[in-house]
C-alpha positions, 0 to 999 in steps of 0.5 A, spaced: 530 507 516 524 508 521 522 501 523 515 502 521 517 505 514 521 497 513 514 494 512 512 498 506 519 499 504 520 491 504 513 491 500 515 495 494 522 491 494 518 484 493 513 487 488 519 490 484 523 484 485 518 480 481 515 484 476 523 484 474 524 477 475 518 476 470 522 478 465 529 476 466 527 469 467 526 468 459 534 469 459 536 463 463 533 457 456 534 463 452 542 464 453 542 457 453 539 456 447 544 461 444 550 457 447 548 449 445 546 453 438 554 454 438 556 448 441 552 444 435 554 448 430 562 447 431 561 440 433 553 436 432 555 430 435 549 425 438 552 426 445 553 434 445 545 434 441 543 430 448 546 434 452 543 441 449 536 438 449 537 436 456 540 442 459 534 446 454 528 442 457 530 443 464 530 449 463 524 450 460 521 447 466 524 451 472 522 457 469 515 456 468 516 454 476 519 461 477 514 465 473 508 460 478 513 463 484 512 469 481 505 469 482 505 465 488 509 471 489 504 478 487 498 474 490 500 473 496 503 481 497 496 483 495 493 478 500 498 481 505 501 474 507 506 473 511 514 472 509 511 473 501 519 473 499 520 466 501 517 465 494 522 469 490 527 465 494 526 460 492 525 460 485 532 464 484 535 459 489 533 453 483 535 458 477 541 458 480 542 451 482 540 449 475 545 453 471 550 451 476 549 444 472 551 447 466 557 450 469 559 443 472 557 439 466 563 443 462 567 442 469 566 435 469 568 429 464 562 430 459 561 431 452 560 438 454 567 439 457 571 441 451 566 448 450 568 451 456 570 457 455 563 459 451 560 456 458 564 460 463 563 466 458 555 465 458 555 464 465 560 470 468 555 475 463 549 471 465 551 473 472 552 479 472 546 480 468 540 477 473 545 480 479 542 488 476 535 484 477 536 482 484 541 487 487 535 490 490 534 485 495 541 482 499 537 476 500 536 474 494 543 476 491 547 471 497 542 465 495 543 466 487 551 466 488 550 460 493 546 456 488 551 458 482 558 457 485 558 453 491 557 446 487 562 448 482 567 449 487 566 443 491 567 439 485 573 443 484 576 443 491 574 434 491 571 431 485 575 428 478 574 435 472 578 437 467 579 444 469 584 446 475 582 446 483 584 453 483 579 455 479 575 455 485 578 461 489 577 465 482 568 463 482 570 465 490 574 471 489 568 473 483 562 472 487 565 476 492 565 482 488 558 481 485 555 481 492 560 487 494 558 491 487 550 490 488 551 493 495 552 501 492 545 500 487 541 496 493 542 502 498 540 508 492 534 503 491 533 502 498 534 511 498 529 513 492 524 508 495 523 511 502 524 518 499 517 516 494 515 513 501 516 519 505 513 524 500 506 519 499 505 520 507 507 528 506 502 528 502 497 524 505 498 529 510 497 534 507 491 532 503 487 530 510 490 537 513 486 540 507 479 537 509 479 537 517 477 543 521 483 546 525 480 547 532 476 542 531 479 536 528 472 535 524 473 535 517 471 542 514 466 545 510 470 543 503 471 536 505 462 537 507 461 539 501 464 534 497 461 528 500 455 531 500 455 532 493 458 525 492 452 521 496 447 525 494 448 522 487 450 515 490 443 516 493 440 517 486 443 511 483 441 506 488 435 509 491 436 510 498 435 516 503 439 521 506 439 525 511 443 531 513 443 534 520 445 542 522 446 543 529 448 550 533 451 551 539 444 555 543 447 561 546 454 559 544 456 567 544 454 568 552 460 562 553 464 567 548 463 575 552 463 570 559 470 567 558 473 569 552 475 567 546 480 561 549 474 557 552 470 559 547 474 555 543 476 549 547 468 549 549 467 548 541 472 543 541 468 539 547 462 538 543 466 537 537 468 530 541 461 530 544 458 529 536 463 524 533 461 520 539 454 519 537 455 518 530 460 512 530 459 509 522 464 510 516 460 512 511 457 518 516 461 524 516 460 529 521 463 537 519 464 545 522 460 549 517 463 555 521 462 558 528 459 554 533 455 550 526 456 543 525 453 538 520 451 531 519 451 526 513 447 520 513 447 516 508 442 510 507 438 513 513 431 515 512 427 521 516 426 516 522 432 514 523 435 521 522 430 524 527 432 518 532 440 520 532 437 527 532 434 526 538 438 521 541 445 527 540 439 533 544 438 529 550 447 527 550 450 534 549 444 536 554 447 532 559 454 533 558 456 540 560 463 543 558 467 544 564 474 547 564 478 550 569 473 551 574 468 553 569 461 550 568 457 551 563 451 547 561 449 546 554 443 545 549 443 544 541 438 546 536 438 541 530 435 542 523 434 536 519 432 534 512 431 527 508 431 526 501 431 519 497 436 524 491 431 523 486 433 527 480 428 533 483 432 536 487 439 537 488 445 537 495 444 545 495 437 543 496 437 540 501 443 543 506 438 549 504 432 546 508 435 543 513 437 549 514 431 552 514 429 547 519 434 549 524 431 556 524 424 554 526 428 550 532 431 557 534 426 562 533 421 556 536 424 556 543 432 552 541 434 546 545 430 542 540 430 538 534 425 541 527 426 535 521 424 539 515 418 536 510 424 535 503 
């Protein structure tokens, strides 16, 4: 695993971590309850009733804690803090813990101490049942058996209880093996994740091949077309401009018959990277239509403010010629521009038509000049 795929890896992990836990958190009162109901069946003395019913409030109490941990948990996912499992943590530490009481209680001299089989039983299927849950994560698989086991054994191996000290080296021996056992589903875990992962990104980067111009690293005029079909209706909604710039390469096929198609295209390229520069917000889009065309979204800006950044990219590309190899050619544009509030009379396609419109006065005006359209 890259280390740069760990963050997103480590994120899904958390995130499926607790919408598991959120479930199987239910289990610890409810297996509880099944167990003091067999206890109380065969044998309801008031003791055994005190006991049950504390050990049942207790864990009530955890997990309502556990299920605010959990949502701790996702809110601090979604607000990308850091260390969010900590959290999680936390909470398996103390289910663990607390059932480690019940098994201690069967352990120890206490009323509960001659229904030992039925707790063992309880707490081996326990076991095993919340370490499918948190095989994904080693972290919370070692903390859950530290808090289960390790009480239990040390009352074993120094205190007074009703069972033998080599019981001890069995729960040993039976933690060992779970934490061995969720290694093989953690690492196919672990694998499926980063498969989904890779194939995301994979399709990230195809979608955003699909939208940009190859030669120019500019989006194309598919992607162009959708945004300016998507703002033109935003526009219509909240009654705000738009404006749309078309920019050509005055006399683009003399640096093509002088220096050949290779220079044409880096001199394209060059002032791709000229008008990405002039037009730096998020919301704008700048595109190749096709040839040494190029266009320009704007939204939210009016005529005014569109015939100043037209302006202002004429005077920039006019002062930064294209070099290259000892070639030095310098550089005009032409620049069409069209304005609409995106009432519902017209439409995207309008629009793009009379921005073009304007570009062909530019030219057969003279060139190296800005023409804003009346639309």
């Amino acid at each position: 695993m890259a280390p740069a795929e760990r963050g997103p890896v480590e994120a899904r992990r958390i995130q499926d971590l607790a919408n598991r836990m959120r479930t199987g958190v239910l289990f610890y009162p409810l297996v509880w309850a099944l167990v003091g109901a067999g206890i109380l069946v065969t044998d309801p003395s008031r003791e055994k009733w005190l006991w049950t019913l504390m050990l049942l409030v207790l864990q009530m109490l955890l997990t309502a804690g556990r299920l605010w941990l959990i949502g701790l948990t996702k809110h601090q996912v979604i607000g990308a803090r850091p260390n969010p499992a900590r959290w999680l943590e936390l909470g398996v530490f103390i289910s663990g813990f607390s059932w480690s009481l019940i098994l201690l209680s069967s352990l120890l001299d206490t009323p509960l101490a001659q229904h030992y089989p039925l707790i063992m039983t309880a707490t081996m299927g326990l076991c095993s049942g919340v370490l499918v849950n948190l095989a994904i994560s080693e972290r919370s698989v070692v903390w859950f058996l530290l808090a289960l086991f390790s009480l239990p054994c040390g009352v074993l191996v120094v205190g007074p209880v009703t069972q033998p000290p080599g019981l001890a080296l069995v729960f040993l021996v039976y933690a060992m093996a779970m934490y061995l056992l969720t290694g093989l589903p953690r690492n196919e875990y672990e694998q499926s994740v980063l498969a989904n992962l890779r194939l995301q990104q994979q399709a990230r980067e195809l979608t955003e091949l699909s939208h940009n111009d190859a030669l120019t690293g500019l989006r194309n005029r598919r992607y162009f077309e959708t945004t300016l079909a998507a703002e033109y209706q935003r526009g219509s909604r909240h009654q705000y401009p738009l404006s749309l710039l078309i920019v050509d390469i005055d006399f683009f096929k003399r640096v093509n018959d002088a220096h050949g198609h290779l220079v044409g295209d880096l001199c394209l390229r060059h002032v791709a990277l000229e008008i990405r520069g002039q037009f730096l917000r998020s919301q704008d889009t700048v595109a190749r239509l096709g040839g040494e065309e190029f266009v320009i979204v704007l939204p939210g800006l009016d005529r005014v403010e569109g015939a100043r950044l037209a302006n202002n990219l004429l005077n920039h590309i006019r002062s930064r010629p294209f070099v290259h190899d000892g070639i030095c050619e310098a550089l005009t544009v032409s620049i069409g521009g069209a304005c609409t509030t995106a009432l519902p009379r017209g439409n995207p396609a309008e629009l793009l038509n009379q921005a073009d419109q304007a570009l062909y006065q530019a030219k057969r005006g003279g060139r190296n000049q800005v023409v804003w359209s009346a639309y």
